[in-house]
ZAMARGU-4260 file (C-alpha; in steps of 0.2 Angstrom, whole numbers, plus 5000, padded with zeros to 4 digits):
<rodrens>
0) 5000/5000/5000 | 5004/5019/4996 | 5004/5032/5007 | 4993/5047/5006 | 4997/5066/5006
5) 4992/5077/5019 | 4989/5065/5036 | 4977/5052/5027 | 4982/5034/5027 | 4972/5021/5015
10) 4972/5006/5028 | 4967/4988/5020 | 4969/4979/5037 | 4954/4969/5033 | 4954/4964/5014
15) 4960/4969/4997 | 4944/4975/4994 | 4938/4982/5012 | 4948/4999/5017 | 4946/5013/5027
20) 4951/5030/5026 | 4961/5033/5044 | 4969/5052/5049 | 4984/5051/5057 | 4985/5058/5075
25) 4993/5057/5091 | 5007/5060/5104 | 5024/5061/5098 | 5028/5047/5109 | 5019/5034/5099
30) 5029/5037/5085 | 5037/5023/5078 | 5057/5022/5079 | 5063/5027/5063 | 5077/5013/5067
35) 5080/4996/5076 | 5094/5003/5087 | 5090/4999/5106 | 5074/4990/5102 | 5071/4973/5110
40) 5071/4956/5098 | 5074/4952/5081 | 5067/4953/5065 | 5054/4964/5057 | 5048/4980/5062
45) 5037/4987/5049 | 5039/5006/5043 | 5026/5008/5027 | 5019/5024/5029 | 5004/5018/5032
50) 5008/5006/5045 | 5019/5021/5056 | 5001/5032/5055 | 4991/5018/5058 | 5003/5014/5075
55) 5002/5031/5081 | 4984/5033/5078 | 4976/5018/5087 | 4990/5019/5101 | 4987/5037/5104
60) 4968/5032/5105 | 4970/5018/5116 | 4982/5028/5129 | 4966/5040/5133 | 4957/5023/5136
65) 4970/5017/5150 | 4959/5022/5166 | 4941/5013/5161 | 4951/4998/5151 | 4958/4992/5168
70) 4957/4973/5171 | 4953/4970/5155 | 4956/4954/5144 | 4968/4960/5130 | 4967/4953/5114
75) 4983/4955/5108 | 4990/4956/5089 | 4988/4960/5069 | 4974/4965/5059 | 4963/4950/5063
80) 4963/4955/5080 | 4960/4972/5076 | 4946/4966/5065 | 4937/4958/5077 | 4933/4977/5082
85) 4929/4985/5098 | 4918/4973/5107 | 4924/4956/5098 | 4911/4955/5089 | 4899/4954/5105
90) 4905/4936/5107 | 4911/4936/5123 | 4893/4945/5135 | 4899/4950/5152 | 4917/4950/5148
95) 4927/4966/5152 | 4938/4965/5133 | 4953/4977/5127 | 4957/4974/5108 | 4974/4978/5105
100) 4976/4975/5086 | 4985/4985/5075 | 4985/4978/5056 | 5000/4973/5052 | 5010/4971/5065
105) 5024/4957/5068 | 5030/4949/5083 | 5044/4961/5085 | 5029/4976/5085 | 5020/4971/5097
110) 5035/4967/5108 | 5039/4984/5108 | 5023/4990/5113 | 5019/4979/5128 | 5020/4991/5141
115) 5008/5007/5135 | 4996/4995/5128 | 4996/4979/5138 | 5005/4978/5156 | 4995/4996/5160
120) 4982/4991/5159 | 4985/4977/5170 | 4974/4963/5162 | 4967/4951/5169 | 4971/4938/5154
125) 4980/4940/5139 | 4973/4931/5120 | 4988/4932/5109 | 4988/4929/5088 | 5002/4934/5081
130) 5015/4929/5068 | 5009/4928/5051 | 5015/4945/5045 | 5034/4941/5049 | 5031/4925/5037
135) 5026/4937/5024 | 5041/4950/5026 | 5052/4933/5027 | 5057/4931/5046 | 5062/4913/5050
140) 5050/4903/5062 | 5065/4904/5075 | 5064/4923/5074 | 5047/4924/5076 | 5047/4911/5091
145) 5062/4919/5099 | 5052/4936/5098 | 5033/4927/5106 | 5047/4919/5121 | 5050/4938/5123
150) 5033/4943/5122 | 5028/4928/5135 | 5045/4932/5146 | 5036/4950/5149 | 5019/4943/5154
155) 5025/4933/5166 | 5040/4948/5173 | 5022/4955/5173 | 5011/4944/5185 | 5017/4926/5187
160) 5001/4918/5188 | 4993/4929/5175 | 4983/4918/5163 | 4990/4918/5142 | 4980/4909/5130
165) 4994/4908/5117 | 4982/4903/5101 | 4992/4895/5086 | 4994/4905/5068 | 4979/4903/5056
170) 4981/4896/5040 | 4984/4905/5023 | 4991/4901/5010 | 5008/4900/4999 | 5001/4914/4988
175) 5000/4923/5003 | 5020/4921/5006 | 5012/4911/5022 | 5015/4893/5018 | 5010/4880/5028
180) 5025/4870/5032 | 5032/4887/5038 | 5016/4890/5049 | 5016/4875/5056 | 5034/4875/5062
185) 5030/4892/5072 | 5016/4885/5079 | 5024/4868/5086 | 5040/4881/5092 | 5025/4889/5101
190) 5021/4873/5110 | 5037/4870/5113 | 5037/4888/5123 | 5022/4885/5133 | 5027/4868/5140
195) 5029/4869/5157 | 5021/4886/5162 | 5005/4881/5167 | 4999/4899/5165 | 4999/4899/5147
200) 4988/4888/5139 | 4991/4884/5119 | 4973/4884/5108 | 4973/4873/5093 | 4968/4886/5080
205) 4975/4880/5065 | 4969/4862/5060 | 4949/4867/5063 | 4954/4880/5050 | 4965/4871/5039
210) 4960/4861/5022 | 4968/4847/5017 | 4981/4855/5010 | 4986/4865/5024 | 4980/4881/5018
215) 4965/4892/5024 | 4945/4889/5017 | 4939/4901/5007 | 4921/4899/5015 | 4929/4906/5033
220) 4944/4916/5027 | 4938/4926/5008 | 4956/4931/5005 | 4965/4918/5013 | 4972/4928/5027
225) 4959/4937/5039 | 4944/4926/5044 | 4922/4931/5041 | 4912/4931/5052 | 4910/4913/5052
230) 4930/4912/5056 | 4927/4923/5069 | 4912/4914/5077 | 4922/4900/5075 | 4938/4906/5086
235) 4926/4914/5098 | 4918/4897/5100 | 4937/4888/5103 | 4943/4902/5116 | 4924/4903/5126
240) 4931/4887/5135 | 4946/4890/5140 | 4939/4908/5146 | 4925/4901/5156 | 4938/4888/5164
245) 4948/4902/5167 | 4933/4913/5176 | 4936/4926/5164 | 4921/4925/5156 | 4905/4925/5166
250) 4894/4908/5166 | 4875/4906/5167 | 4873/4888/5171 | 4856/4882/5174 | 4851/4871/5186
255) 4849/4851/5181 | 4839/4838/5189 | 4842/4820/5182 | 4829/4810/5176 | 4818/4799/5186
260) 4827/4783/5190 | 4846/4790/5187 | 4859/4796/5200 | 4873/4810/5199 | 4890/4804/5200
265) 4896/4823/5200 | 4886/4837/5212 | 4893/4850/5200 | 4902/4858/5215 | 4918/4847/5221
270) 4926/4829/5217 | 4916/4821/5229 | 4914/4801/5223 | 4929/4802/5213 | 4949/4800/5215
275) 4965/4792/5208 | 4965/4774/5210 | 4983/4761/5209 | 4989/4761/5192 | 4987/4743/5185
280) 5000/4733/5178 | 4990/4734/5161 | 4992/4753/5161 | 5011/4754/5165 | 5014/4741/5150
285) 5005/4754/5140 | 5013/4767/5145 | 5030/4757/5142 | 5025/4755/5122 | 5017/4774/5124
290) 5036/4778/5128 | 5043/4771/5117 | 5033/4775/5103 | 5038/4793/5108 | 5054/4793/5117
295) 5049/4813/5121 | 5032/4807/5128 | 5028/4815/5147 | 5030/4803/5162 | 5015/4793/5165
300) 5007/4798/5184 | 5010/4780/5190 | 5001/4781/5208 | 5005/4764/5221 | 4991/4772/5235
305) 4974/4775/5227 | 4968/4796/5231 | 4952/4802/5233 | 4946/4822/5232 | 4929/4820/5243
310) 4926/4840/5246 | 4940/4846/5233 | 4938/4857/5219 | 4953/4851/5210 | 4963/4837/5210
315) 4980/4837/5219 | 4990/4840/5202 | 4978/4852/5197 | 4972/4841/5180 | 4954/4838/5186
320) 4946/4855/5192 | 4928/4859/5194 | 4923/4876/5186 | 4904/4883/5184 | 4895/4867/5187
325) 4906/4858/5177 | 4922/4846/5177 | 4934/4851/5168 | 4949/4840/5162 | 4963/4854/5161
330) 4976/4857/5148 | 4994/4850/5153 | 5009/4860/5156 | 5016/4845/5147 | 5007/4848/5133
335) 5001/4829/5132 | 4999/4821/5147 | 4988/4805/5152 | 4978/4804/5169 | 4961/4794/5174
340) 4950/4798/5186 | 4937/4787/5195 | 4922/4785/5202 | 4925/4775/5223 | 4909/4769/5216
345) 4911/4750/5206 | 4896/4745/5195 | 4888/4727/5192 | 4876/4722/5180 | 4867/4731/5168
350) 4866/4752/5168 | 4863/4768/5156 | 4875/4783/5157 | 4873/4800/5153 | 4884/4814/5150
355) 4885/4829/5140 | 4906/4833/5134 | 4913/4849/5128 | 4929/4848/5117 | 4944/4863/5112
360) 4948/4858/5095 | 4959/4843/5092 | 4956/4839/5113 | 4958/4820/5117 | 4950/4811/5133
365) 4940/4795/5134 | 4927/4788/5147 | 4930/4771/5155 | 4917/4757/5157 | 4924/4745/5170
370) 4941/4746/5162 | 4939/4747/5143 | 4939/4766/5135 | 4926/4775/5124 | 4934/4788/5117
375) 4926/4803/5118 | 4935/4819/5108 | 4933/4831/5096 | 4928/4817/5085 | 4928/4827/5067
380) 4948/4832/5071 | 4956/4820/5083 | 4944/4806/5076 | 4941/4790/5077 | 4921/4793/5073
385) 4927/4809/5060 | 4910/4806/5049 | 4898/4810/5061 | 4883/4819/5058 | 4876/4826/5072
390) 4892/4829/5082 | 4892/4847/5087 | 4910/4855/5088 | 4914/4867/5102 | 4896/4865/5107
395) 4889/4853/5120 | 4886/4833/5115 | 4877/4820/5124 | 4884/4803/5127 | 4874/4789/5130
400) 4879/4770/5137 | 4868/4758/5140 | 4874/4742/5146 | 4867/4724/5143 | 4877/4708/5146
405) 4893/4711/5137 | 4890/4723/5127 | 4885/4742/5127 | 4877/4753/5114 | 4886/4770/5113
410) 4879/4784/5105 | 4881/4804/5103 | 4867/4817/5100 | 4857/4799/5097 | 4871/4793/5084
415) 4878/4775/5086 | 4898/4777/5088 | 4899/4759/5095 | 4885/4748/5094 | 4891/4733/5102
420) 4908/4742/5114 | 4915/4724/5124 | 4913/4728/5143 | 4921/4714/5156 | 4906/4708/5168
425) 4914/4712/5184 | 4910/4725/5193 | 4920/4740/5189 | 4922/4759/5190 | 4918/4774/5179
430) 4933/4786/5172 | 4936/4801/5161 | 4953/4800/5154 | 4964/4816/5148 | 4977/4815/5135
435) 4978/4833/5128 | 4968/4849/5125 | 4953/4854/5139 | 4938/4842/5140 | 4924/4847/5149
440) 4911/4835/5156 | 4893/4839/5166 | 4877/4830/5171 | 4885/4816/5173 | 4874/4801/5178
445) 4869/4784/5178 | 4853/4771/5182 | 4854/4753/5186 | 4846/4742/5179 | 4836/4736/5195
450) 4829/4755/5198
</rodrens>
């Protein structure tokens, strides 16, 4: 893009075919650096014309805005952040939200603007998406991910325990000058930044936006680079989670009463009923081959006493929690990491379970039946059952089990996923597995056959 005469900037932050005519204004002091020297991190800092106006405008407005955006969440980044606008699109109700997006900004850009137009405002969480415009002016991936260590190193100088939802670079397209192979190596370099803070939680954004060829669809993102309002219903529905787990973003959960004839095997306000039981020799073999499958694979919990959470919120490793009503398998520092929990409860004979799950994209978890596992995921992603019709991603899902002999009929929103699932006859427990991703599991109940 050109620059205009006399203080107007022509910004196409959005699309090729969407601009908006911006003046120039603000404070000397938000002035883009005419150089690098003395600047923090690597890589590009962009300095179009239009991009210096554009920073000094939206950075001057925002700095009159410091007082009433207090305790905000900020979304932080480029122009798809800044085109989600003002109030996000009114995605996220009851959420105190600061957008601070500036189309076309790199890592290295909003690196150097952390302090005026995030730490002041001392937020209460932090949404990051950024990256995709250093790939256009070719930064390497390692630049780019030594800039977001940076960018992360700052939050936490910040406030330690100050919650990061680190979301992963959208797809595009090589005709963008974003490629996918590149994409995806900044993405798993992200990952690998995140592991072990467990304060800054990654969010699979690229593979339920991705085609088969690695590049962005058309139907979600017009000129493969900034999402529609479907994309951005889409992410809003992949972030609401995680927000709500984080008790950033207000809940209204109505009250449930089981049908006649079932029991709750979760009160919806703490672990009681359920806990860690002795790791079996079956599972430490599994974890064996797991291992060595993947030599850089996280330790498996092996536990030799069994534990139980009667009157906890959260599990003693902090992977089980109970938010709003709900129980919510967390994401691992790790990244990846395998843990069951149990009902104290065994069950004989013949029963019906029901559940309702909620999965981020590409999350992984399971439920036990007296030993053997049903996975329950974010089917259409991580699989196995990716051709069903009525699964509802990033929405609610009901499970169903019932139980007869041997055998049990599994289904989802009333869709066979395992007509005939093998279940020992001896009286066993109930579990729900995490592997990776957030799961989130409510109404959880069950009715015997002899009720």
């Amino acid at each position: 893009m050109k620059s205009l005469t006399l203080a107007l900037l022509l910004v196409c932050g959005l699309s090729a075919d969407s601009c908006t005519v911006v003046r120039a204004a603000g404070p000397a002091q938000f002035t883009l650096p005419d150089t690098d020297d003395g600047l923090p991190g690597t890589g590009t800092i962009r300095r179009y014309e239009w991009f210096k106006n554009l920073w000094q405008q939206r950075r001057a407005n925002w700095a009159v805005k410091v007082a009433q955006d207090q305790g905000a969440v900020v979304f932080l980044g480029d122009s798809i952040i800044q085109g989600w606008g003002d109030d996000l699109g009114g995605d996220f109700p009851g959420m105190k939200s600061a957008n601070r997006g500036i189309s076309g900004d790199t890592t290295r850009g909003v690196l150097i603007r952390m302090d005026d137009d995030v730490l002041a405002l001392k937020p209460a969480g932090v949404v990051l998406l950024i990256g995709t415009n250093d790939l256009e002016e070719g930064d390497e991936p390692e630049i780019v991910a030594a800039n977001m260590k940076l960018i992360l190193a700052k939050l936490r100088e910040h406030r330690a325990d100050l919650s990061v939802i680190l979301c992963k670079v959208f797809p595009s397209s090589e005709s963008k000058k974003r490629p996918a192979p590149r994409i995806k190596q900044i993405n798993s370099l992200y990952e690998s930044l995140a592991k072990g803070d467990p304060h800054t939680l990654v969010l699979e954004t690229w593979l339920p936006f991705a085609n088969e060829h690695g590049d962005a669809r058309p139907e979600e993102f017009p000129d493969l680079l900034h999402p529609n309002r479907a994309g951005y219903a889409k992410w809003a529905g992949a972030l609401r989670p995680l927000l709500e787990t984080l008790e950033l973003l207000p809940v209204a959960e109505a009250d449930f009463q089981p049908e006649p004839g079932f029991v709750s095997l979760f009160n919806g306000r703490d672990l009681t009923g359920w806990g860690y039981r002795v790791t079996p020799e079956s599972d430490k073999q599994a974890a064996a081959n797991w291992r060595k499958n993947d030599p850089n694979a996280p330790p498996w919990p092996f536990r030799d006493q069994p534990v139980h959470f009667d009157g906890a919120t959260a599990s003693d490793d902090g992977r089980y929690r109970v938010r709003n009503g709900r129980l919510v398998v967390a994401i691992p520092p790790e990244g990846r990491k395998i843990q069951q929990l149990y009902t104290r409860r065994e069950f004989a004979g013949d029963f019906v379970l029901k559940l309702e799950f909620r999965a981020t994209p590409n999350a992984d978890s399971g439920v036990f039946l007296r030993g053997p596992q049903l996975q329950c995921r974010d089917y259409l992603l991580a699989g196995p059952y990716k051709q069903l019709q009525k699964y509802r991603p990033l929405d609610w899902n009901e499970m169903e089990v019932s139980v007869s002999g041997g055998t049990a009929r599994c289904t989802v929103n009333g869709e066979v996923i395992e007509a005939e699932f093998k279940v020992p006859p001896a009286p066993g427990p109930i579990g729900l597995e995490g592997d990776r991703g957030q799961m989130e599991y409510r109404r959880i109940r069950v009715k015997m056959s002899d009720n």
